[in-house]
N, C-alpha and C positions, 0 to 999 in steps of 0.2 A: 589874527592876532599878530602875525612877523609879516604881514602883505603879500603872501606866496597862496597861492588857492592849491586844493586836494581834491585828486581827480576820484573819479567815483567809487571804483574799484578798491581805492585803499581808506576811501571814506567807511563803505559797506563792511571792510576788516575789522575796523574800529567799532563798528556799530555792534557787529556780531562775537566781540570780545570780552568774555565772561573774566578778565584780571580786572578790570574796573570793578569787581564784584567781590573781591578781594581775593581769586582763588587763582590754580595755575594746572599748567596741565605737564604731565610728566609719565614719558613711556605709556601713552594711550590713556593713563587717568587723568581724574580732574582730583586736585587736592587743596585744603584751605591753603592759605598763604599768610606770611607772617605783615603783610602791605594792609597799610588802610583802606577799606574798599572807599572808591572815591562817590558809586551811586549806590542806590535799593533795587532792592532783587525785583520789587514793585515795577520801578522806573525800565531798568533792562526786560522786564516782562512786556510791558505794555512799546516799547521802540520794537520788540522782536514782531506783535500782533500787528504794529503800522508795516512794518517790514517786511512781512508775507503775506499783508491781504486781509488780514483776520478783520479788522479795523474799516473796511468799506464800508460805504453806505448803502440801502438797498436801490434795488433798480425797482422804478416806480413805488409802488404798493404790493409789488410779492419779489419774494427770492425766487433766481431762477436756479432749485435747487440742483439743476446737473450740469449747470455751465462746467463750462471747460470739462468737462469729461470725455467728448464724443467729439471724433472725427468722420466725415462724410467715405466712407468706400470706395463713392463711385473718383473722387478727384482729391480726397488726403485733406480736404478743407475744414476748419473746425466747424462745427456744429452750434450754434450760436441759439440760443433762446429770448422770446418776445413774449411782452405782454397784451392781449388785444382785450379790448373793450374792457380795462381795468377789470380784469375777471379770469379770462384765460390765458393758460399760457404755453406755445407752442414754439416747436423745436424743427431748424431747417439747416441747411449748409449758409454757413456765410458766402459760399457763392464767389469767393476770391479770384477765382482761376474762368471762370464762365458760368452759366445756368447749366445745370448737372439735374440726373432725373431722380434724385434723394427725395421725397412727398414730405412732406410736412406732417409731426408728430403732437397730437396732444401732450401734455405734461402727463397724464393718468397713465396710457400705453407706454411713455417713454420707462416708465417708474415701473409696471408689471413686467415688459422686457428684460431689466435692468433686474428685478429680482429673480429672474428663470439664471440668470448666471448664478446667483447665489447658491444653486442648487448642484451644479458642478464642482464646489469643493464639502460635499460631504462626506466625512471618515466612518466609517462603521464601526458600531460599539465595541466587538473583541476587537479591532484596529485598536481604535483608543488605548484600550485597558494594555493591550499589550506595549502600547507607546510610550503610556505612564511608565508600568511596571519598568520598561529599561531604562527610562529617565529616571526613575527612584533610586535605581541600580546606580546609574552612572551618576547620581549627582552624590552617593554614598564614598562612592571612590575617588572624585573631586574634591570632599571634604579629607577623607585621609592624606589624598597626597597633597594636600594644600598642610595640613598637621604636620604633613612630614616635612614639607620644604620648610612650612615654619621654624620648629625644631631644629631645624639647620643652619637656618641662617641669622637665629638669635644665637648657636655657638659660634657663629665665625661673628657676629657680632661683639661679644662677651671676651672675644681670644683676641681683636682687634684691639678695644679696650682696655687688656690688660698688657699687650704690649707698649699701647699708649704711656702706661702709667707708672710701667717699667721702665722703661725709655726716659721719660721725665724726672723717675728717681734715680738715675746712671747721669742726668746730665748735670744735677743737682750736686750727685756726691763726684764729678767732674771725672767719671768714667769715658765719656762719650764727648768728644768736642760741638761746641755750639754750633757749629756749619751743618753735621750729620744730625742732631735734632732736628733742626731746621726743616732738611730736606724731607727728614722719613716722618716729621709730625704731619709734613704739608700731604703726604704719602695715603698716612694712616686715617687722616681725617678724610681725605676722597674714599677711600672706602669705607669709613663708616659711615657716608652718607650714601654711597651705594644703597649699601645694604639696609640701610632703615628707611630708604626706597623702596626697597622687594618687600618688605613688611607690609609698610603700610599700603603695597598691593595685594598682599594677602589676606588682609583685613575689610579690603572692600567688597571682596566675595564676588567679583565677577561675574564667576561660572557660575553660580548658584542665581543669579539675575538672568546669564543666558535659560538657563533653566525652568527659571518661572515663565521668560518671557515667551518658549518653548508650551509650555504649560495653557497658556492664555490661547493661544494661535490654534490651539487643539480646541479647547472650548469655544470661538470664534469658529469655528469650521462646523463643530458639530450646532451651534446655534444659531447660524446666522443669516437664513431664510425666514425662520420664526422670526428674531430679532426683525428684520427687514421689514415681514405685511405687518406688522405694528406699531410700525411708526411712521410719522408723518415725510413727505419728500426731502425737506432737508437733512432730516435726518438720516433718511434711508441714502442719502448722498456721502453725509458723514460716513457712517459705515462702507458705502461699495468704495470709498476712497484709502480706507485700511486694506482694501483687496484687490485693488483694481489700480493697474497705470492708467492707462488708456481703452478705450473702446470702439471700434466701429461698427458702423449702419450703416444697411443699406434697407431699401424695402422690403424686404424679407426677414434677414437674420440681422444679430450682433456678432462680433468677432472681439472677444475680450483680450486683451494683455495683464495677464496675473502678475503682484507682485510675490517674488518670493517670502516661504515656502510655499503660496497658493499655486502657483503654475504646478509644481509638482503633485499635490494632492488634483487639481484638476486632471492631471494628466493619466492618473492611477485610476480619477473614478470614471473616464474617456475606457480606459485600455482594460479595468478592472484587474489592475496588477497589485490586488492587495492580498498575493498571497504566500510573500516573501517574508516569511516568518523569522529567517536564520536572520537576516538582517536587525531583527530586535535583540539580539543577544549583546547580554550584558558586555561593555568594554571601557574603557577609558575613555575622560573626554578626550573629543576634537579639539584645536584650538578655537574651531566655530562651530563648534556644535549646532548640529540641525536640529527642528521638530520633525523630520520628518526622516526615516528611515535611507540609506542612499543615494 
């Protein structure tokens, strides 16, 4: 449009900037905005799906439902998958670095391997029950002290306001000279947007979303072997990618990389250190509250 080009990095800023959407982001929220959004939440939907992949075409006539997930053991290379005779489809190192002694994997073995990890983050029912119950706890006391801050800061809201209005009739009945308005209106007004800032992050409920998402993460763990042998490869991809960074093979074993909090529940049903009960005791949120005890 001005003859100047935009290097990639600040292009990808723009791409991935939700104010063209009419909204704005403040102290870690996202909030509407008083700007006319300039696209559709449609249009920014569908640029995000070209923009990380979602949007590919398939390779050949099947999806290789575990590309990119698995790197080779023997030499860090990634593990690339192929189609042969339009029918199978088998998993080897891409071989980057030299011919490495990785054998070559059916897609069916790669997929039963791949679900024996699944089975490393399973929580035991009084685990759960007891996880809930301090998450009930603590999302109880999240709500009061979210009430209480409320309540607080609607009166220093309401006290700002009235000095506002005070202030405006002193300057009125020419108590107060026009330069000290000036300054203390410019004053008064940054804190009341302060403050109807902190509001309307009280209103978005946060904690109560860490909380649920808390929630989820526990029913994912307790279900998600099952989920796994009943659904088809891509699918069972989708899902080990909510659990899984990365993976390596070798001819033998796999060696997973859990995302958090899955490395930790793996690590308890490894060690069977589930028998840290004081750790469920009722407390106050974190400011990142775990699903997972310590």
């Amino acid at each position: 449009m001005f003859g100047k080009s935009v290097n990639r990095s600040y292009l990808h800023t723009i791409l991935n900037s939700r104010f063209y959407l009419g909204t704005f982001e403040w102290g870690g929220q996202t909030y509407r905005g008083t700007h006319v959004p300039l696209i559709s939440t449609q249009l920014f939907d569908d640029v995000q799906r070209v923009m990380h992949g979602h949007n590919r075409g398939k390779y050949s006539k099947h999806d290789i439902a575990f590309r990119g997930m698995l790197t080779c053991a023997h030499d860090d290379c990634t593990v690339t998958g192929e189609v042969k005779k339009q029918k199978y489809v088998y998993y080897r190192c891409s071989g980057y670095r030299g011919r490495c002694d990785l054998p070559r994997f059916r897609e069916e073995e790669i997929a039963a391997r791949m679900g024996d990890v699944l089975r490393d983050i399973y929580v035991p029912d009084e685990v759960v029950r007891a996880i809930e119950a301090s998450l009930q706890c603590t999302q109880q006391q999240q709500q009061r002290e979210t009430a209480s801050t409320r309540t607080r800061l609607e009166r220093e809201l309401a006290e700002t306001r009235r000095r506002m209005d005070q202030a405006y009739t002193d300057k009125l009945d020419r108590k107060i000279p026009e330069e000290f308005w000036q300054r203390k209106s410019a004053d008064w007004r940054s804190e009341e947007l302060r403050i109807e800032g902190q509001l309307a992050a009280c209103t978005q409920g946060k904690g109560a979303d860490r909380l649920l998402d808390a929630k989820r993460i526990l029913e994912l763990a307790q279900n998600a072997y099952y989920l796994y042998v009943t659904r088809k490869p891509a699918e069972q991809a989708e899902l080990l990618r909510k659990v899984l960074l990365n993976c390596s093979i070798d001819g033998v074993s796999l060696y997973p990389t859990y995302r958090k909090p899955f490395d930790v529940i793996a690590k308890r049903v490894k060690n069977e250190e589930w028998s840290g009960r004081a750790d469920l005791n009722c407390r106050p949120l974190a400011p990142q509250a775990s699903a997972l005890p310590g």
